[in-house]
C-alpha positions as CSV (number, residue, x, y, z in Angstrom):
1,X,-7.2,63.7,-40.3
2,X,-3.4,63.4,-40.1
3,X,-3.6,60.4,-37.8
4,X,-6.6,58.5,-40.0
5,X,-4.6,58.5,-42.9
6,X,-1.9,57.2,-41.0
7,X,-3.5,54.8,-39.3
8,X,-5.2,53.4,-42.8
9,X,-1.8,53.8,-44.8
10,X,-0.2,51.4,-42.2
11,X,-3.3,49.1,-41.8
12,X,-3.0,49.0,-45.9
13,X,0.3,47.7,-45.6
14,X,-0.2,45.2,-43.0
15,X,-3.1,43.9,-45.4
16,X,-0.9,43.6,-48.1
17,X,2.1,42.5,-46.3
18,X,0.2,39.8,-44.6
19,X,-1.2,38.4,-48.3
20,X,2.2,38.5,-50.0
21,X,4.3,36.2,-47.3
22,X,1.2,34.2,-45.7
23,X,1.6,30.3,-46.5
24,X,-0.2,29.0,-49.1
25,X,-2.3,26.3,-48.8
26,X,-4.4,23.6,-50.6
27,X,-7.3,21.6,-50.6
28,X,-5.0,18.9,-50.4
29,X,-3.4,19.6,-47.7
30,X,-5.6,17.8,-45.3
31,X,-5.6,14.6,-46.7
32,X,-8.4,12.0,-46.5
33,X,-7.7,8.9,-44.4
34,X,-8.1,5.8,-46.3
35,X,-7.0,3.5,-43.8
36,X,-8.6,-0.1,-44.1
37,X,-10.1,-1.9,-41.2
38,X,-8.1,-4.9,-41.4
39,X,-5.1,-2.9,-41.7
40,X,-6.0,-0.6,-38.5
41,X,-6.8,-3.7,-36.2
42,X,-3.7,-5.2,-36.8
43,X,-1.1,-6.1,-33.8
44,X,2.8,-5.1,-33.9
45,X,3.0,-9.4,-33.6
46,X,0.7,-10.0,-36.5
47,X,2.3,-6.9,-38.9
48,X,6.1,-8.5,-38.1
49,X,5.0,-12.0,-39.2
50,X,3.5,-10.6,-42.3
51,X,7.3,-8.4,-42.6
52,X,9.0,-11.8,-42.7
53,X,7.5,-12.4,-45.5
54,X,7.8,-8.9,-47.4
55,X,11.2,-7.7,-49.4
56,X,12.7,-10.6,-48.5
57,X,12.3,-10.2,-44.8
58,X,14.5,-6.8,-44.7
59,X,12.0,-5.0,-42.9
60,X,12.0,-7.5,-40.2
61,X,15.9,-6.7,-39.3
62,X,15.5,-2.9,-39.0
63,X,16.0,-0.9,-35.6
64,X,13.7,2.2,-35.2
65,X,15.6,5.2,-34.2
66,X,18.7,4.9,-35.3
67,X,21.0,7.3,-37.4
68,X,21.5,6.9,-41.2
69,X,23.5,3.1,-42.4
70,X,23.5,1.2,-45.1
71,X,22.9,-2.1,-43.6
72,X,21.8,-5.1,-45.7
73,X,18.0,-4.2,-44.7
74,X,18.7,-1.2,-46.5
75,X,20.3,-2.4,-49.3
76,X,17.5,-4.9,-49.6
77,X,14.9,-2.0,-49.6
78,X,16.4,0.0,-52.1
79,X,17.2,-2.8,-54.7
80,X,13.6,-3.9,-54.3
81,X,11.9,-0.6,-54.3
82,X,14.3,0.4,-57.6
83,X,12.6,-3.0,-59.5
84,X,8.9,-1.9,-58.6
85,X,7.1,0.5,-61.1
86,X,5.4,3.5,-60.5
87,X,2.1,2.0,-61.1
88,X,2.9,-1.1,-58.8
89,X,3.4,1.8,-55.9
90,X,0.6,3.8,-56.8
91,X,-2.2,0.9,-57.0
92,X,-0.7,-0.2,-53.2
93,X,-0.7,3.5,-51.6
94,X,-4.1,3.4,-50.2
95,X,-3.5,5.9,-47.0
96,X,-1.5,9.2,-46.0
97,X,1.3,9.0,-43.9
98,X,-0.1,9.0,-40.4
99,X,3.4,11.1,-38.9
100,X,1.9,10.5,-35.0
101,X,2.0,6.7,-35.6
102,X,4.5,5.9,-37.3
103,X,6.8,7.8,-34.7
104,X,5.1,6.8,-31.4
105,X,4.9,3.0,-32.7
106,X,6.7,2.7,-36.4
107,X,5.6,-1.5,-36.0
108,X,2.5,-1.2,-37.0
109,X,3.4,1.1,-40.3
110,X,6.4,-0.6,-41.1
111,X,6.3,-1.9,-45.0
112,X,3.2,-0.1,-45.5
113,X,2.5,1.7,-48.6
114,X,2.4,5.2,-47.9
115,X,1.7,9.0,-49.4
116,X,3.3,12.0,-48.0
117,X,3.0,15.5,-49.0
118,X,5.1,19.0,-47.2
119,X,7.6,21.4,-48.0
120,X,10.6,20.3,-49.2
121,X,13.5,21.6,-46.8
122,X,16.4,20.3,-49.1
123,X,17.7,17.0,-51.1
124,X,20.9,15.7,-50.3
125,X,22.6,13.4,-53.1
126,X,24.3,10.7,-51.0
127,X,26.7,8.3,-52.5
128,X,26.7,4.8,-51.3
129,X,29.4,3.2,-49.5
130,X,28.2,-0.6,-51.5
131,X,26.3,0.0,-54.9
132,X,23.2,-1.7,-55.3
133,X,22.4,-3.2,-58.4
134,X,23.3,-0.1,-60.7
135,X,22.9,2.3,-58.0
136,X,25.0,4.5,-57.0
137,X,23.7,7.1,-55.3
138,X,20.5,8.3,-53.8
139,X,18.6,11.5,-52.8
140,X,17.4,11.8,-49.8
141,X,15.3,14.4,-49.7
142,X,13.4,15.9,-45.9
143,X,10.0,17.1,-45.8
144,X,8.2,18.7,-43.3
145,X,5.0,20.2,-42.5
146,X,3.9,24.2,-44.0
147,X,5.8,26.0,-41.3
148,X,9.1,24.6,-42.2
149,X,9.9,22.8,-39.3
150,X,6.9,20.3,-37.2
151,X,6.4,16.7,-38.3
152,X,9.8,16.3,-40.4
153,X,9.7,12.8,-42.9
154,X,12.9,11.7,-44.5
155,X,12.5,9.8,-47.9
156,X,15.3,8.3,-50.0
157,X,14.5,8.4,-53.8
158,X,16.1,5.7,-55.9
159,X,15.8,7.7,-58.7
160,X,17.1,11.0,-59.8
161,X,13.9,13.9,-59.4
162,X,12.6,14.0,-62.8
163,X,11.7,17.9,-62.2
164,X,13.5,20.8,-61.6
165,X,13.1,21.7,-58.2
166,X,13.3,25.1,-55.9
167,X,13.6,23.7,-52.5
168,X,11.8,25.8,-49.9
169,X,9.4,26.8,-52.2
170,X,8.0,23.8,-53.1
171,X,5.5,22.1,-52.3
172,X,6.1,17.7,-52.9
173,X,4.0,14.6,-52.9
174,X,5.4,11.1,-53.0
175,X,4.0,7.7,-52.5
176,X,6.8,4.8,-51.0
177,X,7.4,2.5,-48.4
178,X,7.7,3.7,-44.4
179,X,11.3,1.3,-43.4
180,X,11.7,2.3,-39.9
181,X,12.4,5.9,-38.3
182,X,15.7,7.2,-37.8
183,X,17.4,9.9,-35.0
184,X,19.9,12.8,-36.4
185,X,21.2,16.0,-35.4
186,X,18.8,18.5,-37.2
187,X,20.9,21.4,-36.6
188,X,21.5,23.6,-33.4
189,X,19.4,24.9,-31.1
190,X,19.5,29.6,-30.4
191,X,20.6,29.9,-27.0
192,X,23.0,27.0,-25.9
193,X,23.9,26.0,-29.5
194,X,23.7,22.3,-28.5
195,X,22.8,20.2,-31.6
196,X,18.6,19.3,-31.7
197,X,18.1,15.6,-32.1
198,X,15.1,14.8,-34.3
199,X,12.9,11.8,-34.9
200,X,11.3,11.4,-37.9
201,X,9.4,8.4,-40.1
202,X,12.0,7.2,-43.3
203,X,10.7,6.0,-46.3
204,X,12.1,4.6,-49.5
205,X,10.6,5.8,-52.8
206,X,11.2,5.7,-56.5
207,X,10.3,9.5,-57.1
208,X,8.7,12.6,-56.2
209,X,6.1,14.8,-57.8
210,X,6.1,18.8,-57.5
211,X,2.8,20.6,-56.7
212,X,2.3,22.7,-60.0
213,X,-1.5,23.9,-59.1
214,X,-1.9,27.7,-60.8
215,X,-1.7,30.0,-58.6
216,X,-4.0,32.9,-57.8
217,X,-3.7,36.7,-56.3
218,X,-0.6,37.2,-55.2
219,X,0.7,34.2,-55.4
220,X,1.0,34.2,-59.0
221,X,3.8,37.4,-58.6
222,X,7.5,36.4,-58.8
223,X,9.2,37.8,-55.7
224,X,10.9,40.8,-57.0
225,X,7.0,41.8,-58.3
226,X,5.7,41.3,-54.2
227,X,8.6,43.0,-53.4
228,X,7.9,45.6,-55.9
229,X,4.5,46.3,-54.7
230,X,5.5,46.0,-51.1
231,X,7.9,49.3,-51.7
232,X,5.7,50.9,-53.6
233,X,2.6,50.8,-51.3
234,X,5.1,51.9,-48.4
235,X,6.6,54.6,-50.5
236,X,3.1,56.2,-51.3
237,X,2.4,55.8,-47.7
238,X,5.3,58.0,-46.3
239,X,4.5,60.6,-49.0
240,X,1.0,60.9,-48.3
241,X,1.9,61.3,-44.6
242,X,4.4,64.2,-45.4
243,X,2.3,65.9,-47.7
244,X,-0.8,66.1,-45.0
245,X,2.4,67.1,-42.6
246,X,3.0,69.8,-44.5
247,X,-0.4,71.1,-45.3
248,X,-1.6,71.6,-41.7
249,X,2.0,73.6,-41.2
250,X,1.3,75.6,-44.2
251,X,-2.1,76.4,-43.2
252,X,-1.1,77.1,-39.9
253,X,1.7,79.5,-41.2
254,X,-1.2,81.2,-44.1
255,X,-3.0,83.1,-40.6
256,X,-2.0,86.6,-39.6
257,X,-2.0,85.7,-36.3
258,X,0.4,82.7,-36.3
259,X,2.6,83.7,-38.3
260,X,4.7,84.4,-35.7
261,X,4.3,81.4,-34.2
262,X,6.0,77.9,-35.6
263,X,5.1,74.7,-35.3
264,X,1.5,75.4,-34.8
265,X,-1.1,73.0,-35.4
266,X,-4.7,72.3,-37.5
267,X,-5.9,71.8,-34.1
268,X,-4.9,75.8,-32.9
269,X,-5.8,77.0,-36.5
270,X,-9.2,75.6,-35.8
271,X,-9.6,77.6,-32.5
272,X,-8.0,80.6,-33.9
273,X,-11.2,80.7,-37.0
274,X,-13.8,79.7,-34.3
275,X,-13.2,82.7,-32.2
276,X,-13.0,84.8,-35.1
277,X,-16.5,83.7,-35.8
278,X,-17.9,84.1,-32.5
279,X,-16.8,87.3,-32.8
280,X,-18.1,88.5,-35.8
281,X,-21.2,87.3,-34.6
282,X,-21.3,89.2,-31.7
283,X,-20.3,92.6,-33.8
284,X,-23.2,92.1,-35.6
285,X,-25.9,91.6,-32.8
286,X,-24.2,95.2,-31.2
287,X,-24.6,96.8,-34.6
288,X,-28.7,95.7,-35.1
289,X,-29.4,97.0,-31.4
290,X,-28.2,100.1,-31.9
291,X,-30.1,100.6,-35.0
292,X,-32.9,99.3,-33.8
293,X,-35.7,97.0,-36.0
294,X,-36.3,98.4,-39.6
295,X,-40.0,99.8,-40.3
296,X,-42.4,97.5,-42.2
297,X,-42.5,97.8,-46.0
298,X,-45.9,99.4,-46.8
């Protein structure tokens, strides 16, 4: 009995444990392709002419793979994204990103209209070196996939967020234009501490929107209240276990004959009462034979 209740205490916990931290996820989260046929059987020779002709060509003098500047390209891009509306954007953004494409060949995306939605890691506010218009600085926020790390996007909004954000924890969705992608030193790898080089889409945008869906389950508890229930569940656990630990000791300790003997088990106890029985049984059977069987009742 010891080691059921042991085994379901900790299976309980796993349970629990396993619905508080597990990533939450959305209908959303696999979003529809929309992607027109014109649009998909499009050549990289066709979509460059039609660049030329597009933000005043800027997208036609950009170089995939390289690390953050602030060429005139990008200058271009952001002083034209910052002088589109929100409704201008959102009546062009027809598909999802496609991350797979627009790294392995970013000329057929480039200039496209584009929505992305992930994880936000962090947003950096980065001051340009040449203001734009009457911008100053932008925030370049990077987004990746529900584990935190695969299929990173980098997007620089041209506005301030509009909402108060927690990072990590939240979930975004933005609709702007894929520019071109761009190579950086993500951070450092465990073992030889050499810095990871990552290649990810970049898009301009005006803004970002925060998933606010309600919440169900656990989901809906604040940290410290997962946390909460976590310890409690545990610590009801390790006293159940004790308590059933010291009950089969006690019990153990309650028989004449084992008093003198510690440490002794439910399992010995057991034996200990079944031999008694057998015994008793047996006294009995000696006692009716030499009495022999009763006369019948008249």
């Amino acid at each position: 009995m010891k080691r059921i209740l042991i085994f379901g205490v900790g299976l309980l916990i796993l349970v629990v444990f396993t619905l508080v931290f597990a990533p939450r996820s959305s209908q959303s989260d696999s979003p529809p392709s929309a992607v027109p046929v014109a649009e998909a059987a499009e050549t990289a020779d066709e979509r460059q002419k039609r660049l030329l002709t597009q933000f005043n060509g800027a997208l036609s003098r950009v170089s995939d793979g390289s690390d953050f500047d602030e060429s005139r390209a990008y200058q271009e891009m952001v002083r034209s994204v910052s002088r589109l509306s929100d409704d201008y954007i959102h009546e062009r953004t027809t598909q999802w990103l496609d991350w797979k494409q627009a790294v392995e060949t970013p000329a057929l995306v480039r200039g496209k209209f584009v929505r992305v939605r992930g994880l936000l890691g962090r947003i950096d506010t980065t001051r340009l070196q040449y203001q734009v218009d009457d911008i100053v600085d932008v925030y370049r926020c990077y987004i990746s996939d529900a584990d935190g790390r695969s299929e990173p996007v980098v997007v620089d909004l041209v506005d301030p967020p509009r909402v108060h954000l927690e990072e990590e924890r939240d979930v975004v969705e933005l609709e702007g234009i894929f520019m071109r992608t761009v190579g950086f030193d993500a951070g450092k790898a465990e073992k030889d501490q050499q810095p990871l080089h990552t290649e990810a889409p970049y898009l301009v945008a005006r803004s970002l929107e925060v998933d606010r869906s309600p919440k169900r389950g656990m989901a809906a508890l604040s940290p410290v209240a997962r946390w909460s229930i976590l310890g409690g569940l545990v610590a009801v656990g390790l006293l159940a276990v004790f308590l059933m630990s010291r009950r089969s000791k006690d019990g153990a300790r309650r028989h004449p004959a084992l008093l003198q003997k510690p440490g002794v088990g439910i399992r010995e106890l057991f034996e200990m009462r079944l031999n008694e029985e057998r015994a008793r049984r047996q006294d009995q059977g000696k006692i009716q034979d030499r009495t022999g069987p009763k006369p019948p009742t008249p």
